[in-house]
C-alpha positions as CSV (number, residue, x, y, z in Angstrom):
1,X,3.3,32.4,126.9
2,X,0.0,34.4,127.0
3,X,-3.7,32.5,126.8
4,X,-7.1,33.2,127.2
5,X,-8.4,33.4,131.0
6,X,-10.5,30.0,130.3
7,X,-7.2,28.3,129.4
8,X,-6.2,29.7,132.7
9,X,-8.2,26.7,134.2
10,X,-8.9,25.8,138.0
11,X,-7.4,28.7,139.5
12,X,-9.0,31.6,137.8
13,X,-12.3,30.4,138.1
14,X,-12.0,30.4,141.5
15,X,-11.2,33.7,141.6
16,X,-12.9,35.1,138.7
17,X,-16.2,35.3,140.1
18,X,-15.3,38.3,142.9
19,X,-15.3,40.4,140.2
20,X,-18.9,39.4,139.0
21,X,-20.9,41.0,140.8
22,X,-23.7,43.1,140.9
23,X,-24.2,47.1,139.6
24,X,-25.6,48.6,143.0
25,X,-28.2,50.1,140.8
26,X,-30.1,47.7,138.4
27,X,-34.0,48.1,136.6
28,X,-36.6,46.0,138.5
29,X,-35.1,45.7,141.4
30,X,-36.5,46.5,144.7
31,X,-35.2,48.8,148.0
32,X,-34.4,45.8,150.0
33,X,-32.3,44.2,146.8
34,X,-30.2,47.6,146.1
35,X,-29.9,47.8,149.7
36,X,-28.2,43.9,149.8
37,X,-26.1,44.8,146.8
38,X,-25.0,48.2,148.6
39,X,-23.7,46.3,151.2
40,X,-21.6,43.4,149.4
41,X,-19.9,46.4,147.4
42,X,-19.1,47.8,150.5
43,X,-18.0,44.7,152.1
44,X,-15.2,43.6,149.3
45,X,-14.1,47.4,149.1
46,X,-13.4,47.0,152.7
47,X,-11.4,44.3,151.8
48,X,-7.6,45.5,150.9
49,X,-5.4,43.2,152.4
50,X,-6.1,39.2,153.6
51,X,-5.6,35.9,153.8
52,X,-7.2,32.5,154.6
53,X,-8.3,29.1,153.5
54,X,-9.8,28.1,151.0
55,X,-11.8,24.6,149.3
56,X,-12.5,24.4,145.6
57,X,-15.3,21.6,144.9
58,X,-14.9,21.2,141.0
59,X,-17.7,20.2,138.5
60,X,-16.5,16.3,139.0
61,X,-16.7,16.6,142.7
62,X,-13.1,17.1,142.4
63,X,-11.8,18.9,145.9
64,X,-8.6,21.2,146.1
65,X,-7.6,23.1,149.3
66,X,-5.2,25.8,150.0
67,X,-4.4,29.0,150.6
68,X,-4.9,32.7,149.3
69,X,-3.6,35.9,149.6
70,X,-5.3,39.1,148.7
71,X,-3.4,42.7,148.3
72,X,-5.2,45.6,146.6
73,X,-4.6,46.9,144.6
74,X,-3.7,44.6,141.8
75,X,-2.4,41.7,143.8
76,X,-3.9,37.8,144.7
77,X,-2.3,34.6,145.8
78,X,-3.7,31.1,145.1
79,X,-1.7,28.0,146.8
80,X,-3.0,24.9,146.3
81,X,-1.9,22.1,148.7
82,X,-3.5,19.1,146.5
83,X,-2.3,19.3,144.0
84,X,0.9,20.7,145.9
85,X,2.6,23.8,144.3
86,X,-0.1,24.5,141.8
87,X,0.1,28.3,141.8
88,X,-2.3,31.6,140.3
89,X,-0.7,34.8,141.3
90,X,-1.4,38.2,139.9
91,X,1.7,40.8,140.8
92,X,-0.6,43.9,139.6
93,X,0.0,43.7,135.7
94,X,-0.6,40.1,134.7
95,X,-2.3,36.8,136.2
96,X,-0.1,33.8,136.1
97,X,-0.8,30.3,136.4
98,X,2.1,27.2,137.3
99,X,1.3,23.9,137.3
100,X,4.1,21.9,138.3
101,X,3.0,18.4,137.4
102,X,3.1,19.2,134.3
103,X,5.5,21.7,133.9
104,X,3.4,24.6,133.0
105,X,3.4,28.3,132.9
106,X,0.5,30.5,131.4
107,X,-0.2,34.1,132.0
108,X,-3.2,36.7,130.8
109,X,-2.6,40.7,131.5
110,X,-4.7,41.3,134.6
111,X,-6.6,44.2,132.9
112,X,-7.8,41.4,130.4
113,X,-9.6,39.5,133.1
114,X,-12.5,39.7,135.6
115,X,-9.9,40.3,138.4
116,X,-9.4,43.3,137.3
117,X,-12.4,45.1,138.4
118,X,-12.4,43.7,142.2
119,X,-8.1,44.4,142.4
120,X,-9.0,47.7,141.6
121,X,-8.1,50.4,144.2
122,X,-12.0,51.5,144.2
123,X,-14.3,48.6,143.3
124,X,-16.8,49.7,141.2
125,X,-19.7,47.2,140.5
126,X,-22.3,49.6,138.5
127,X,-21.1,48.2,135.2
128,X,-22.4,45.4,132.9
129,X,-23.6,42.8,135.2
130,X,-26.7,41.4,134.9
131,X,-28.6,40.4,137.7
132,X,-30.7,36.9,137.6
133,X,-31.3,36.8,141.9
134,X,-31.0,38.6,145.0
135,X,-31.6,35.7,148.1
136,X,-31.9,37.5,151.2
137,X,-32.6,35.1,154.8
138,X,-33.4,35.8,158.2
139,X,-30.2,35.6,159.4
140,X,-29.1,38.5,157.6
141,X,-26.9,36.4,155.1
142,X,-27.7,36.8,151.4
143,X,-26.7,35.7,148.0
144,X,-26.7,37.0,144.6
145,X,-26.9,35.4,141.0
146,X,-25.4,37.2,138.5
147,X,-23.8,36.8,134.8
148,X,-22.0,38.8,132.7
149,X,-24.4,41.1,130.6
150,X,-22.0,41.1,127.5
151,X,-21.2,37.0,127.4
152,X,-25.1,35.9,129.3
153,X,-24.3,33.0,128.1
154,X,-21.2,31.9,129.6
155,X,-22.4,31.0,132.5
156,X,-23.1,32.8,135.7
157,X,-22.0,33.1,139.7
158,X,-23.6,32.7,142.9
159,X,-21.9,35.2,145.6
160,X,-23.2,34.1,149.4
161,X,-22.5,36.4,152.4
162,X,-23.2,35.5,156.2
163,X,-21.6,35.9,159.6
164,X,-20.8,38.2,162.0
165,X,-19.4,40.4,161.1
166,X,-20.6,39.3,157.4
167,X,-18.2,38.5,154.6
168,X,-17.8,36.9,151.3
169,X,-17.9,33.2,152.7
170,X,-18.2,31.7,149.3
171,X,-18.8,31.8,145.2
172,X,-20.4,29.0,142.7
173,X,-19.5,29.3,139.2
174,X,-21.8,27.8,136.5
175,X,-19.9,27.7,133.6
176,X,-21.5,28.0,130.0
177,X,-21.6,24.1,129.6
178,X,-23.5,23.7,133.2
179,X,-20.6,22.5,134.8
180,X,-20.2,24.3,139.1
181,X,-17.1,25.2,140.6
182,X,-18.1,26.1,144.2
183,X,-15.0,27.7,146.5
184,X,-15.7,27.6,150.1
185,X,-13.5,30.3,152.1
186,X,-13.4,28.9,155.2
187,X,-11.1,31.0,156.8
188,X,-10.7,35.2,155.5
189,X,-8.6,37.0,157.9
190,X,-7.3,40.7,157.7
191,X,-3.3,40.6,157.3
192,X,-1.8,43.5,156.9
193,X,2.1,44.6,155.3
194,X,2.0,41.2,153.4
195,X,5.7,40.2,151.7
196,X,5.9,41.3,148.1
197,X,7.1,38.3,147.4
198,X,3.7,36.6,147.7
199,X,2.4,38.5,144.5
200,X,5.8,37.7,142.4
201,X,6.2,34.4,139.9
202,X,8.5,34.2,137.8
203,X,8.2,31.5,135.0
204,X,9.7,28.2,136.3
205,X,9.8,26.7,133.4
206,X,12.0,29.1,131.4
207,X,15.8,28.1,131.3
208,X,18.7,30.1,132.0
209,X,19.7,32.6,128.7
210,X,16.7,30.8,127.1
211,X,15.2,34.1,125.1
């Protein structure tokens, strides 16, 4: 069964938004602002093989925790522990979705989404984004608003960076009714020679010789 990435639900707009980021060279601008978006294109490029924690805060208040996996190119693991077993795994081809409470099994070719752009062996993020706000602090943390300059009104994303050494510590999705998905990772740890098996999901829900 093949559907649209917003019929995806909860789990690819968690994910979604790594991919929409910022071109690293954007009209009015300043120094200081190329310089920030420089540096989060550098940072995610950096970024071939993890895992950690994760909280998803939906538009309800809603909260889902779990865990993630991240192989590129191509791959990404989503396990949700509430609701337990809820799954969104992309094997390098397609992004697939199983929600076991209801006995559901959706999947979108990878090249189709958002994902596809920040799975990519080089991340490239020169390429219609539009850019609403670059927030630097003191600190050295910053965060960027952006939006998809094709779709501008579908809503945008908030990326925020901070630490030390910094890293992507967490996105906001707006979508294009107002509603915020905010996903928290609280833990992002490199993890090398990851199982294969993470990034593989067969459809659960398809019977044996059932064409």
């Amino acid at each position: 069964m093949t559907v649209s990435r917003r019929q995806l639900g909860f789990g690819i707009a968690a994910i979604s938004a790594l991919a929409a980021l910022p071109a690293a060279a954007q009209t009015g601008l300043s120094a200081d602002d190329q310089a920030v978006l420089a540096t989060a294109q550098a940072n995610l490029q950096n970024l071939t093989s993890a895992q950690g924690n994760f909280v998803e805060t939906g538009a309800g208040g809603q909260r889902r925790t779990g865990r993630f996996y991240l192989q590129r190119p191509g791959k990404m693991r989503f396990e949700y522990a509430d609701p337990a077993g809820l799954l969104v795994v992309s094997d390098g081809h397609n992004v697939k979705r199983y929600d076991p409470r209801l006995n559901v099994f959706r999947q979108v070719p990878l090249s189709q989404t958002p994902l596809s752009t920040f799975l990519a062996r080089t991340v490239r993020l020169d390429q219609g984004v539009r850019i609403d706000r670059v927030t630097r602090m003191q600190s050295g943390a910053f965060a960027i608003t952006a939006r998809d300059n094709r779709r501008p009104n579908d809503g945008s994303v908030i990326l925020a960076f901070a630490g030390n050494p910094l890293r992507l510590q967490e996105w906001t999705i707006t979508d294009a009714q107002g509603g915020r998905t905010r996903t928290q990772l609280t833990t992002l740890n490199a993890a090398p020679n990851l199982a294969n098996s993470l990034f593989q999901l067969n459809d659960p829900t398809r019977r044996p010789g059932r064409n």
